[in-house]
TIVO-2410 file (N, C-alpha, C; in nm, 3 decimals):
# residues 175
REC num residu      c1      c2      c3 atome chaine
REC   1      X   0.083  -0.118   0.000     N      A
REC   1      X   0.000   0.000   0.000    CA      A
REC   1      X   0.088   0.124   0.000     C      A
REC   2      X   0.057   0.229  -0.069     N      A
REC   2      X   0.127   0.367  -0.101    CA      A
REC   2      X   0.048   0.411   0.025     C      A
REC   3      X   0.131   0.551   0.069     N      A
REC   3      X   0.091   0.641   0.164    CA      A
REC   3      X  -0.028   0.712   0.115     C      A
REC   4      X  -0.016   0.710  -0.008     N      A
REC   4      X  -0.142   0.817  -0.068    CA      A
REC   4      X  -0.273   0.708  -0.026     C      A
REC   5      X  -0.249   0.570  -0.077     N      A
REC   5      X  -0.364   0.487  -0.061    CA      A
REC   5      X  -0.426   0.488   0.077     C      A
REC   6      X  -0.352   0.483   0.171     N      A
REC   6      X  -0.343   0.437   0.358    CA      A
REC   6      X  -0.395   0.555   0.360     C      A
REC   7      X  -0.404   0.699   0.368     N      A
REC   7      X  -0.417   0.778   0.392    CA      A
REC   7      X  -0.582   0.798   0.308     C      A
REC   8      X  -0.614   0.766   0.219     N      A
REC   8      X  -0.730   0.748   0.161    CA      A
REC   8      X  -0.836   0.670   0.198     C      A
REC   9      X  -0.774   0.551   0.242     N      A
REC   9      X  -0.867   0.461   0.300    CA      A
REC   9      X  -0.885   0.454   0.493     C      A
REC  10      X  -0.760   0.573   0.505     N      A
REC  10      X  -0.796   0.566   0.645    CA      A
REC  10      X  -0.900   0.729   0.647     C      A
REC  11      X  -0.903   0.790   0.578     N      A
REC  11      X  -0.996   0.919   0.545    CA      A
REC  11      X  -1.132   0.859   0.528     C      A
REC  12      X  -1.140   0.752   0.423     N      A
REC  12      X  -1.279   0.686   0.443    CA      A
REC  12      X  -1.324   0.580   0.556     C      A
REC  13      X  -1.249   0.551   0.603     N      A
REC  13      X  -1.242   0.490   0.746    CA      A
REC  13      X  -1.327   0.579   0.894     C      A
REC  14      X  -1.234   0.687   0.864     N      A
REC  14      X  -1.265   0.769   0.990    CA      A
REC  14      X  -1.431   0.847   0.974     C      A
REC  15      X  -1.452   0.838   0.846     N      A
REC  15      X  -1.558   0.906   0.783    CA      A
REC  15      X  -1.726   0.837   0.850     C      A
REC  16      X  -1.611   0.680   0.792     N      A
REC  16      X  -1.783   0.615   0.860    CA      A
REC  16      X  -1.783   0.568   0.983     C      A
REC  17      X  -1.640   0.565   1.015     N      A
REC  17      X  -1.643   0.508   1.151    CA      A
REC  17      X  -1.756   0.633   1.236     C      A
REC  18      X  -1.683   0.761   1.177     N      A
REC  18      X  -1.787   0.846   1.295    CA      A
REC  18      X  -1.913   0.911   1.236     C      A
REC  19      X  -1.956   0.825   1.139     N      A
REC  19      X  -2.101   0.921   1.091    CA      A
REC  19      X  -2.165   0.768   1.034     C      A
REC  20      X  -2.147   0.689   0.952     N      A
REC  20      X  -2.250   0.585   0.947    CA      A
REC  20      X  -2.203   0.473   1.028     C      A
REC  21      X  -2.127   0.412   1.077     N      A
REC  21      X  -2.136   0.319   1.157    CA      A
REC  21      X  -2.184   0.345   1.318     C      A
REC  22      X  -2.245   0.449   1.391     N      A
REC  22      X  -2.280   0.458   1.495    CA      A
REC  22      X  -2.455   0.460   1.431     C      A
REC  23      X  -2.511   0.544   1.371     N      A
REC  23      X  -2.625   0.538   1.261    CA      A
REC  23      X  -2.683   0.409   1.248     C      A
REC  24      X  -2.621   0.340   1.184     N      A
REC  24      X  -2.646   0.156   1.205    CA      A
REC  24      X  -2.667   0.092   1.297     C      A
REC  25      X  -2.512   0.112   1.395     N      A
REC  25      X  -2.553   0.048   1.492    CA      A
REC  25      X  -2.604   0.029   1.664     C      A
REC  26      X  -2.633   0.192   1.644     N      A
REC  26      X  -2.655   0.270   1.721    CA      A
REC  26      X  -2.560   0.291   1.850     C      A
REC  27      X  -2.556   0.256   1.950     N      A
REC  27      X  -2.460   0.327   2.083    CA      A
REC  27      X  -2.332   0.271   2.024     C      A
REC  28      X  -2.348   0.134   2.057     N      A
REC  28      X  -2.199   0.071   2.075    CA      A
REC  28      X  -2.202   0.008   1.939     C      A
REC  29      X  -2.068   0.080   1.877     N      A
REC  29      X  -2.038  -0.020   1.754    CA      A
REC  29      X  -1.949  -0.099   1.720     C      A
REC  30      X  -2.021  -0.194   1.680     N      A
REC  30      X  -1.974  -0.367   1.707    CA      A
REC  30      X  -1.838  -0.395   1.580     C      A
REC  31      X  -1.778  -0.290   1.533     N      A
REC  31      X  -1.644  -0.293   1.426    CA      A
REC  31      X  -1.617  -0.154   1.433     C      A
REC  32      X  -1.419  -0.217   1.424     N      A
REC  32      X  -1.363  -0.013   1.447    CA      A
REC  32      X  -1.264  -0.065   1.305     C      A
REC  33      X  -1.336  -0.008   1.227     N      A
REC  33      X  -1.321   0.029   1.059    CA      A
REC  33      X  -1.171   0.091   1.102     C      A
REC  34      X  -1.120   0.215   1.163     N      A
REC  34      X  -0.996   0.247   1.164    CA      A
REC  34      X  -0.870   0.122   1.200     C      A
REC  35      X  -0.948   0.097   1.308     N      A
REC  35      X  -0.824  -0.069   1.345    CA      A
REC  35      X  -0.836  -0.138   1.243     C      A
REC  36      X  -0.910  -0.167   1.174     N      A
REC  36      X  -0.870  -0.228   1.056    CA      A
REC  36      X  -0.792  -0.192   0.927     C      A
REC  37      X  -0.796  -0.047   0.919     N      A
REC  37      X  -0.668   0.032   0.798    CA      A
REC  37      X  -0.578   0.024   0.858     C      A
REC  38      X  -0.532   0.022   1.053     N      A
REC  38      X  -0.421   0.040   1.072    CA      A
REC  38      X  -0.334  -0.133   1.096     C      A
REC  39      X  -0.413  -0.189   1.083     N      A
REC  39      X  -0.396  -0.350   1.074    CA      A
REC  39      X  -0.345  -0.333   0.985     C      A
REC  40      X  -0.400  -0.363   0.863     N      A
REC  40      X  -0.380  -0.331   0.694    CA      A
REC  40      X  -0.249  -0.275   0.627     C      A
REC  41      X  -0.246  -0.178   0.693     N      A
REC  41      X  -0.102  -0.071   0.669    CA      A
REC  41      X  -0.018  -0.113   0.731     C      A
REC  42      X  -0.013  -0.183   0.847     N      A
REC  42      X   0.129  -0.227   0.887    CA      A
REC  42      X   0.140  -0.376   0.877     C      A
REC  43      X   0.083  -0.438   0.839     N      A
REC  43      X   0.136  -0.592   0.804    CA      A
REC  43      X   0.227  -0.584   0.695     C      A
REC  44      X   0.220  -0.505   0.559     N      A
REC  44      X   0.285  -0.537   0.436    CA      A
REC  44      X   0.432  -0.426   0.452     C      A
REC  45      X   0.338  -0.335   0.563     N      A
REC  45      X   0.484  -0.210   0.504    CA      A
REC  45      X   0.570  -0.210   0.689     C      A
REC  46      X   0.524  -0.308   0.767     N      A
REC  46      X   0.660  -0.265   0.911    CA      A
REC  46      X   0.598  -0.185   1.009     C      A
REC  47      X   0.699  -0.205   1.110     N      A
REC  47      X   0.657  -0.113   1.306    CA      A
REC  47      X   0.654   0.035   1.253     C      A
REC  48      X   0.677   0.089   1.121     N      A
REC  48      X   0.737   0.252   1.157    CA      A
REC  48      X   0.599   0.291   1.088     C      A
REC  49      X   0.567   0.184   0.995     N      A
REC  49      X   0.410   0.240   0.948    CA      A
REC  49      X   0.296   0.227   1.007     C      A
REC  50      X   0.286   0.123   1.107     N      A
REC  50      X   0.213   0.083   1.175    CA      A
REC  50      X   0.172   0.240   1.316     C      A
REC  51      X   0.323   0.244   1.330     N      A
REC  51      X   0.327   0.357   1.460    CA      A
REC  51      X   0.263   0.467   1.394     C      A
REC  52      X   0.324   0.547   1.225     N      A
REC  52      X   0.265   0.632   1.204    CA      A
REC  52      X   0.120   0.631   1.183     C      A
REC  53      X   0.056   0.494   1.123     N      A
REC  53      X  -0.092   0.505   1.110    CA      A
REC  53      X  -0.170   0.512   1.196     C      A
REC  54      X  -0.154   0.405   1.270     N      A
REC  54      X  -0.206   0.397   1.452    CA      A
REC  54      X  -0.200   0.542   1.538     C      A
REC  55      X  -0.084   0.616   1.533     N      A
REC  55      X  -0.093   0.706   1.594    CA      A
REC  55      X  -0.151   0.856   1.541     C      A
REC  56      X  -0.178   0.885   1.402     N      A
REC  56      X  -0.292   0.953   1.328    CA      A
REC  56      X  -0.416   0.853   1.372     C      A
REC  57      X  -0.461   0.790   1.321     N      A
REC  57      X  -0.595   0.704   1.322    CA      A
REC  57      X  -0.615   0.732   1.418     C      A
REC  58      X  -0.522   0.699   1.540     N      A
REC  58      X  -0.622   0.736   1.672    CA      A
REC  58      X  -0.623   0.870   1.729     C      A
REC  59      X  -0.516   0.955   1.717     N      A
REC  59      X  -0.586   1.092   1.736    CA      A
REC  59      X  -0.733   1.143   1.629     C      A
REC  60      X  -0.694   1.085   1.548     N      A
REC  60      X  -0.799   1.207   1.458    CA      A
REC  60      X  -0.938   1.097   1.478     C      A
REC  61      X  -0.922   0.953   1.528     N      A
REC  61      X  -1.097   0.924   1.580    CA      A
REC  61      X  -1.119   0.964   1.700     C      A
REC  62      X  -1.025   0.953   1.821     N      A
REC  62      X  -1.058   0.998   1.952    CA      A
REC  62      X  -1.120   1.188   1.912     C      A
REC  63      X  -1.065   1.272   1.826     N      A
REC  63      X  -1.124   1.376   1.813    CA      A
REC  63      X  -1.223   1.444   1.768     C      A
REC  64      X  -1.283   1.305   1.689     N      A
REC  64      X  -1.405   1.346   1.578    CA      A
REC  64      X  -1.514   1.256   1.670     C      A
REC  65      X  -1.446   1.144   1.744     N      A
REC  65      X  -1.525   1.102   1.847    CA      A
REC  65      X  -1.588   1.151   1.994     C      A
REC  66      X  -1.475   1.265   2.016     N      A
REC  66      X  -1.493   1.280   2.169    CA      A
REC  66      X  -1.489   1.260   2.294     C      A
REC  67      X  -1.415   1.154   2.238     N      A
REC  67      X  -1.323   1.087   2.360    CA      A
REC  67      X  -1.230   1.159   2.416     C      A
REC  68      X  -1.141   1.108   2.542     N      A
REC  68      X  -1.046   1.179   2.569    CA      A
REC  68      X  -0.908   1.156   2.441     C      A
REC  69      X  -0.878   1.272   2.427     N      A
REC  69      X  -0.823   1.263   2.313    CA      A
REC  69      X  -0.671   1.208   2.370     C      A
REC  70      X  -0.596   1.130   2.288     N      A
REC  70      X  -0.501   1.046   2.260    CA      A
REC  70      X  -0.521   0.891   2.363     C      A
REC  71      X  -0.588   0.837   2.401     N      A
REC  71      X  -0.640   0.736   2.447    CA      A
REC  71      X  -0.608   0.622   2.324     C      A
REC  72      X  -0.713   0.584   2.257     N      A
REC  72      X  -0.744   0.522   2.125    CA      A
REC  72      X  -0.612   0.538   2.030     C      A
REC  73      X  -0.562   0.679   2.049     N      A
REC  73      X  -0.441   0.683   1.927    CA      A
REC  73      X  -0.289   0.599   1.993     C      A
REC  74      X  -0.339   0.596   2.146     N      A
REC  74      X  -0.213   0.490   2.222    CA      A
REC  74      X  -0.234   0.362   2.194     C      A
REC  75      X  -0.375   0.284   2.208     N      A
REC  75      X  -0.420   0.195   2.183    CA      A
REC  75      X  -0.360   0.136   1.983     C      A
REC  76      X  -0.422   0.212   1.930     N      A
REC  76      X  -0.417   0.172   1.802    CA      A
REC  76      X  -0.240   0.168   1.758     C      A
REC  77      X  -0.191   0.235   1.843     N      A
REC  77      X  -0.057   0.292   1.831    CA      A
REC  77      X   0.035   0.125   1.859     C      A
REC  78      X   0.016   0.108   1.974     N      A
REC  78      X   0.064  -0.031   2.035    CA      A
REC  78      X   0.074  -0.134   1.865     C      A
REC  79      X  -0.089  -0.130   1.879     N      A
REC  79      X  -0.149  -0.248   1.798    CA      A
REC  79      X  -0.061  -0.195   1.674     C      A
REC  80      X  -0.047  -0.114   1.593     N      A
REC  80      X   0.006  -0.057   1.443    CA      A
REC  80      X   0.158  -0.193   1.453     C      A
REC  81      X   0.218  -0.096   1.573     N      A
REC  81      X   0.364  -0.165   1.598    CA      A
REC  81      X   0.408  -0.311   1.607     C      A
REC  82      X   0.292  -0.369   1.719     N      A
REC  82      X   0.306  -0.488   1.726    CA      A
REC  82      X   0.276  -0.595   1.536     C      A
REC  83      X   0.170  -0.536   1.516     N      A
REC  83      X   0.120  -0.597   1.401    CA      A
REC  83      X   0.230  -0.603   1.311     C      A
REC  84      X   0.295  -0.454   1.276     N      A
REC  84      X   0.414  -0.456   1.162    CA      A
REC  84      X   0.523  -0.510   1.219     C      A
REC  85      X   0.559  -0.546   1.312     N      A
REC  85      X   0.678  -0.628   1.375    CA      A
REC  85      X   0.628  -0.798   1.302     C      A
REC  86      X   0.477  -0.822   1.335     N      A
REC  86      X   0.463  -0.935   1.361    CA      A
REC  86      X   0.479  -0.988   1.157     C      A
REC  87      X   0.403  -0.873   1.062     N      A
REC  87      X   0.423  -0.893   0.954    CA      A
REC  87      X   0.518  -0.880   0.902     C      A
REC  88      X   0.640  -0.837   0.942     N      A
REC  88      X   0.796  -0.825   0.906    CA      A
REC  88      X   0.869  -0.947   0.925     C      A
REC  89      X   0.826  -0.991   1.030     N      A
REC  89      X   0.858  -1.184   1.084    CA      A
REC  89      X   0.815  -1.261   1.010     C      A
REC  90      X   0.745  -1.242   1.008     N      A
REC  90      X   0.642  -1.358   0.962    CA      A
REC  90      X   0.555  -1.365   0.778     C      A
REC  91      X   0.570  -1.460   0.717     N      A
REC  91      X   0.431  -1.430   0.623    CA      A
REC  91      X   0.330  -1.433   0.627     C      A
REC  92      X   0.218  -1.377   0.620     N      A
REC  92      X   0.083  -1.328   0.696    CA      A
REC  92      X  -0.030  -1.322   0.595     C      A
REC  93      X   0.008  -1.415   0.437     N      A
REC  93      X  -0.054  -1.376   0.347    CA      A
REC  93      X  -0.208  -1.453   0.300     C      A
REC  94      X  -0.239  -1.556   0.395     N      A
REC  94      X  -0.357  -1.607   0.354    CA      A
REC  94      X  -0.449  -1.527   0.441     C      A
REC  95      X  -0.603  -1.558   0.411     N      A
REC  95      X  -0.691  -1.537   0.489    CA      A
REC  95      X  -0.720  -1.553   0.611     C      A
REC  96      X  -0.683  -1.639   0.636     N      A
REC  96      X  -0.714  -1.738   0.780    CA      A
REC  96      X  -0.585  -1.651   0.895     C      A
REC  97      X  -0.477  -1.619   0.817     N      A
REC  97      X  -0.362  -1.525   0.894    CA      A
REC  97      X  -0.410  -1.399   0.926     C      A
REC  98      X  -0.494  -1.354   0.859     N      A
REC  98      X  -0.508  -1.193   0.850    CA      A
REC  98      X  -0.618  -1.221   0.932     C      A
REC  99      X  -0.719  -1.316   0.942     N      A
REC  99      X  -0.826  -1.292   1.038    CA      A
REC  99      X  -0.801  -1.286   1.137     C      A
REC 100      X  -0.701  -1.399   1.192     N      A
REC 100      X  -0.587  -1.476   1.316    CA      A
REC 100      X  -0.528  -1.315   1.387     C      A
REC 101      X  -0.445  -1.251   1.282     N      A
REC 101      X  -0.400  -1.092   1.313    CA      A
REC 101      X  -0.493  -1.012   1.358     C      A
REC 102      X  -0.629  -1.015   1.307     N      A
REC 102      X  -0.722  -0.928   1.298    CA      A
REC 102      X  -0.762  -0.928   1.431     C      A
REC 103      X  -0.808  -1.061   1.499     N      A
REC 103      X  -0.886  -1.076   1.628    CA      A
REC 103      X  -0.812  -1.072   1.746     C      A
REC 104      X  -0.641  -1.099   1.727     N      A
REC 104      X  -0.557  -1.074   1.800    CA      A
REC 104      X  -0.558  -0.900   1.853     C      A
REC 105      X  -0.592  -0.851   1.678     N      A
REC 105      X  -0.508  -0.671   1.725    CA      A
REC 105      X  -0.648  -0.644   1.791     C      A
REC 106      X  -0.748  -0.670   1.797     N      A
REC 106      X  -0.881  -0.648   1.829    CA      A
REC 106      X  -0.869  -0.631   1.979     C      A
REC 107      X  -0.836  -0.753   2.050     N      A
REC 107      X  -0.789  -0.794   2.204    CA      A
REC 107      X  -0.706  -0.717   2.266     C      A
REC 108      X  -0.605  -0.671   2.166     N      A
REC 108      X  -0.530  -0.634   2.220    CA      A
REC 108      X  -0.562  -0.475   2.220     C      A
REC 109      X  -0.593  -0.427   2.146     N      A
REC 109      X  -0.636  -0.285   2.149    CA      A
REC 109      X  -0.836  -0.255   2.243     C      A
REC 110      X  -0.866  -0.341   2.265     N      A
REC 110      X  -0.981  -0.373   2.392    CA      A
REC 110      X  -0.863  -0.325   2.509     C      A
REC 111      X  -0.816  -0.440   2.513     N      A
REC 111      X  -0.753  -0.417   2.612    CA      A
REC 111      X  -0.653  -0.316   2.697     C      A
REC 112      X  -0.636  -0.287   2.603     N      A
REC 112      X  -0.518  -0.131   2.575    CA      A
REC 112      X  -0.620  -0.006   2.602     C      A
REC 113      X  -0.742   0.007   2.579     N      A
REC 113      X  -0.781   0.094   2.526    CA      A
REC 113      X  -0.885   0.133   2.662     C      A
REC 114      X  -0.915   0.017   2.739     N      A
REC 114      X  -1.007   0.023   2.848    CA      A
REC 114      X  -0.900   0.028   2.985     C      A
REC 115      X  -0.788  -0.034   2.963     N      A
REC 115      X  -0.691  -0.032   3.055    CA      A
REC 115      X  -0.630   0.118   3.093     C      A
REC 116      X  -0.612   0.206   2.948     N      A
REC 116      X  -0.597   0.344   3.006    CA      A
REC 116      X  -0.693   0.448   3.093     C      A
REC 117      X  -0.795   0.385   2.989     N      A
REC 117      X  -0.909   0.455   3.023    CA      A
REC 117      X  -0.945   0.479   3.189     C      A
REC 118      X  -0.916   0.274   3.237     N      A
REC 118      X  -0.971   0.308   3.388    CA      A
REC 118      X  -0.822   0.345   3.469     C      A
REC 119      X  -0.757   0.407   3.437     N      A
REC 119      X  -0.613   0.463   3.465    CA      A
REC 119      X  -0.669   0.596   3.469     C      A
REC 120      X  -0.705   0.663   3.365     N      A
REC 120      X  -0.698   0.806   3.397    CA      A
REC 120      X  -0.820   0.895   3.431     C      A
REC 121      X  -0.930   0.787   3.459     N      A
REC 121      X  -1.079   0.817   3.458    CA      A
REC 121      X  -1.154   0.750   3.582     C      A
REC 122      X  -1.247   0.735   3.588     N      A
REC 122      X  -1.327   0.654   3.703    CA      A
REC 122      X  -1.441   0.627   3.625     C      A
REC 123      X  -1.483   0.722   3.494     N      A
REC 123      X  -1.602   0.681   3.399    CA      A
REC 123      X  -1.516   0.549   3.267     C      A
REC 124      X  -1.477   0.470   3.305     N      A
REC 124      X  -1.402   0.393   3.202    CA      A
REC 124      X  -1.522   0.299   3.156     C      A
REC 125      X  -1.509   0.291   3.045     N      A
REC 125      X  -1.588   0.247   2.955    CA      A
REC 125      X  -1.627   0.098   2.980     C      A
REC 126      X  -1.760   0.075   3.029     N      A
REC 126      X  -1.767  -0.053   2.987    CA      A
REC 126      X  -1.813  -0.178   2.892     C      A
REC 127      X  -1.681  -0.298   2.966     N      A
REC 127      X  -1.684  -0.384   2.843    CA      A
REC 127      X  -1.679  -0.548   2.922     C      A
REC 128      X  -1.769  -0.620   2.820     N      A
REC 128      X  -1.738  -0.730   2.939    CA      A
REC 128      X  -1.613  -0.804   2.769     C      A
REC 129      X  -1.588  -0.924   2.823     N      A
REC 129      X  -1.535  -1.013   2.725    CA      A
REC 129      X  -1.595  -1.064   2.635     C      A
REC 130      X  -1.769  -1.099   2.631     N      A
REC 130      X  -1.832  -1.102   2.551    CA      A
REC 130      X  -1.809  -1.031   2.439     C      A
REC 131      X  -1.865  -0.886   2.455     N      A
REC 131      X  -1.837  -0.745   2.349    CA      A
REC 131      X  -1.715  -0.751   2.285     C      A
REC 132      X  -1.610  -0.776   2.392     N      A
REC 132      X  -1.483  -0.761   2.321    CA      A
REC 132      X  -1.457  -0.878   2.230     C      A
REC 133      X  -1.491  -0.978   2.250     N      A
REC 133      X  -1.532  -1.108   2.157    CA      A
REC 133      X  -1.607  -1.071   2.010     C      A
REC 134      X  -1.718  -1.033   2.032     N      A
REC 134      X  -1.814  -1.003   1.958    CA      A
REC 134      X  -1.728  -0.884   1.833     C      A
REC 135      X  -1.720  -0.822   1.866     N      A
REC 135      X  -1.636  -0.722   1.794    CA      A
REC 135      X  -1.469  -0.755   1.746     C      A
REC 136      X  -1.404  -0.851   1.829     N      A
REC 136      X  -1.293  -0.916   1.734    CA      A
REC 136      X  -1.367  -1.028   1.606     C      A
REC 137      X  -1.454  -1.058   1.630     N      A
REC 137      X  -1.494  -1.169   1.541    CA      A
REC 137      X  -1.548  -1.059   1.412     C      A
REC 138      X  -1.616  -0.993   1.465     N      A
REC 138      X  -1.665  -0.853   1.329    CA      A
REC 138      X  -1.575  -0.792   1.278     C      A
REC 139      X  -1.429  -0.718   1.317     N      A
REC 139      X  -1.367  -0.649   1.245    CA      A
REC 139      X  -1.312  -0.770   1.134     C      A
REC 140      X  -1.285  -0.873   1.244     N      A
REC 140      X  -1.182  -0.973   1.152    CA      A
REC 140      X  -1.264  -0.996   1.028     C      A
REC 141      X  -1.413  -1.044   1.010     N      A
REC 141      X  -1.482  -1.055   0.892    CA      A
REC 141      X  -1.506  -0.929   0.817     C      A
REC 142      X  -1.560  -0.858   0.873     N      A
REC 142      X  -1.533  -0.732   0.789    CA      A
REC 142      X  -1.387  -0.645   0.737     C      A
REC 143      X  -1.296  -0.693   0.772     N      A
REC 143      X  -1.136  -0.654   0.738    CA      A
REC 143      X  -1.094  -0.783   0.571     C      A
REC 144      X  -1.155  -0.891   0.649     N      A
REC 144      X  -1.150  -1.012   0.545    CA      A
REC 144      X  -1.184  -0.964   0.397     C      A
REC 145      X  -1.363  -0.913   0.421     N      A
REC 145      X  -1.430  -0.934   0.356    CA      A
REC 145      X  -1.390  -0.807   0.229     C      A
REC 146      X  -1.333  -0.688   0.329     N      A
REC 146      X  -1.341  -0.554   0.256    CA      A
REC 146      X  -1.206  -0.603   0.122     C      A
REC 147      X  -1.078  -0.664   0.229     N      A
REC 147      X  -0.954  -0.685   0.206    CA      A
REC 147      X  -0.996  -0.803   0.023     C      A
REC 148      X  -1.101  -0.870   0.015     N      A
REC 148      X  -1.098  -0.982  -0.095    CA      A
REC 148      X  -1.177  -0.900  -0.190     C      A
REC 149      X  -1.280  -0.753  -0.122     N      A
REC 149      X  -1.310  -0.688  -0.241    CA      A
REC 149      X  -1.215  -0.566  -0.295     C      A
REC 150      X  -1.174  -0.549  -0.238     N      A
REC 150      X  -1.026  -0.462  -0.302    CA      A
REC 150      X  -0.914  -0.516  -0.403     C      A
REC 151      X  -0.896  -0.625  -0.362     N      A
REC 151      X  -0.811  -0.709  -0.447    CA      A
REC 151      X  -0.875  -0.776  -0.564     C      A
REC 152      X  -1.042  -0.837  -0.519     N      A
REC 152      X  -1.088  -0.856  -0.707    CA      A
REC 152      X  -1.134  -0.764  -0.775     C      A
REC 153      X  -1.140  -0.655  -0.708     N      A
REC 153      X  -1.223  -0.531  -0.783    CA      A
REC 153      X  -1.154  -0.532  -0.913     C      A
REC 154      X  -0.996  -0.511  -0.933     N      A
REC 154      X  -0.976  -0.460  -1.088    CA      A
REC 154      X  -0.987  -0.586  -1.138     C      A
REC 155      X  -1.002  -0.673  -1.101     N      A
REC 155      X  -1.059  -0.810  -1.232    CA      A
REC 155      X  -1.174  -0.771  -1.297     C      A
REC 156      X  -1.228  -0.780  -1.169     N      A
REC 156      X  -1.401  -0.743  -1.222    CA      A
REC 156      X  -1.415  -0.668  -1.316     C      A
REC 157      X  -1.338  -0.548  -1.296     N      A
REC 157      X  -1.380  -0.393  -1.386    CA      A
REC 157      X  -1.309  -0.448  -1.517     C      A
REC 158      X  -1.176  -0.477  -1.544     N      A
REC 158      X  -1.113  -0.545  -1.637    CA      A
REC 158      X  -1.213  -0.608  -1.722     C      A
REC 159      X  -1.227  -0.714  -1.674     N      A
REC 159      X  -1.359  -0.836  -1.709    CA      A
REC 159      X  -1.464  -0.755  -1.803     C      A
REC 160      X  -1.522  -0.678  -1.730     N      A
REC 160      X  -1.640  -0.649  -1.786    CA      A
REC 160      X  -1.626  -0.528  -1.925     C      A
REC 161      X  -1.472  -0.480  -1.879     N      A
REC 161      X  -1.444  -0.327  -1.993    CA      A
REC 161      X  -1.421  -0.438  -2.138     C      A
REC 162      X  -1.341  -0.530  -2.108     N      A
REC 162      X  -1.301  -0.608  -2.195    CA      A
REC 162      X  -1.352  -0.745  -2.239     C      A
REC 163      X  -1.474  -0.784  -2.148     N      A
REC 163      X  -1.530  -0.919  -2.199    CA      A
REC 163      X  -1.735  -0.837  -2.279     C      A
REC 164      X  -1.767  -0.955  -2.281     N      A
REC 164      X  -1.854  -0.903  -2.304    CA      A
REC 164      X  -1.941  -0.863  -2.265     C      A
REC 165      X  -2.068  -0.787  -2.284     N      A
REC 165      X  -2.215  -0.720  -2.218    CA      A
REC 165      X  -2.267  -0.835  -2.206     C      A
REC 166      X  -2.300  -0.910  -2.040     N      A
REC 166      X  -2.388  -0.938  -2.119    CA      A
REC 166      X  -2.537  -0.971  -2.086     C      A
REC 167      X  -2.550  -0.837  -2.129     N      A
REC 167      X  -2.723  -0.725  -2.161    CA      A
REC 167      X  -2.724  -0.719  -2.289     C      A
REC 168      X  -2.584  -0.760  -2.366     N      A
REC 168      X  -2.601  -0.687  -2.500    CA      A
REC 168      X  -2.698  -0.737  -2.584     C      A
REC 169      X  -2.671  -0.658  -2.650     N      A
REC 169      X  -2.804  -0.707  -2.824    CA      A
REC 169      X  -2.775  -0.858  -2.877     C      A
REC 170      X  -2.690  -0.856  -2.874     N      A
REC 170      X  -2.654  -1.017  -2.926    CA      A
REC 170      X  -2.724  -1.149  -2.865     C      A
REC 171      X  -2.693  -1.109  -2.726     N      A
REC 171      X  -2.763  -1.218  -2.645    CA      A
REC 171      X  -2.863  -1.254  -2.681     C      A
REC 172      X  -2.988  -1.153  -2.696     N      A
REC 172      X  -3.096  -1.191  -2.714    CA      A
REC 172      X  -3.172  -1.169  -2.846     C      A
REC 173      X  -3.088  -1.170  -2.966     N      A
REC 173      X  -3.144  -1.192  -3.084    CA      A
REC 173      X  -3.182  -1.331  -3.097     C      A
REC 174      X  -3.257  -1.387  -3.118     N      A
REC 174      X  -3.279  -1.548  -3.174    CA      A
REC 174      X  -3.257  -1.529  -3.333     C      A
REC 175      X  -3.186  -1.650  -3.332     N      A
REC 175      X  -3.212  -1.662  -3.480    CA      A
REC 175      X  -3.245  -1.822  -3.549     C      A
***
């Protein structure tokens, strides 16, 4: 992924994270669309991209969110690092890896993220293990799911610029 891309898809990230995904799913929402660009961005490109995405991503959602601001951007921050360490080690390239990554950074940024919280607050957010369950199992499918339409998209478009209509006229002449 180019910086221009990460930066695009974490712009549309932050977009719905804070205007249609609360809309949907009303209070508590059950996938954080940003942990998943900053997953994304640091598996292929390393700890230094991970730190820089994680640590934008989470200031600029803790601020459009209203949270205490840099909370979430520590959280996501951890997770960026650990993840691009772990994709620099390791090959991480099937599905079943990236979900495996996915529900891991999930836990771990729950955990990160409620752990400061009741550190610097007494209103700390609650979460049982359920939720935090519930929501590693959602980003990971929805990270999956977004991640296999990004990658067939230019077939598709390919396919169709260059194969045939087919709505076209031909189809349905009988002869």
């Amino acid at each position: 992924m180019k910086t221009t891309h990460i930066l695009i898809a974490l712009g549309l990230a932050l977009l719905a994270q804070t205007t249609i995904v609360p809309a949907i799913a009303g209070g508590g929402a059950p996938v954080d669309l940003v942990l998943i660009v900053v997953v994304f961005a640091a598996l292929p490109r390393g700890p230094i991209a991970g730190l820089w995405t994680g640590t934008l991503a989470g200031l600029l959602q803790d601020a459009l969110s209203g949270g205490i601001v840099g909370v979430s951007g520590l959280a996501k921050t951890v997770v960026g690092v650990l993840a691009g360490v772990g994709g620099s080690r390791f090959i991480l390239g099937t599905i079943w890896h990236r979900m495996t990554v996915l529900i891991a950074a999930s836990f771990l940024h729950s955990f990160c993220y409620i752990g400061v919280y009741s550190l610097i607050s007494s209103g700390s957010p609650v979460s049982t293990m359920r939720m935090v369950a519930i929501q590693a199992v959602v980003n990971a499918t929805v990270g999956v799911s977004a991640l296999a339409v990004v990658r067939l998209s230019p077939g598709v478009f390919e396919r169709l610029r260059h194969g045939r209509n087919p709505m076209g006229r031909r189809r349905w002449i009988m002869s």
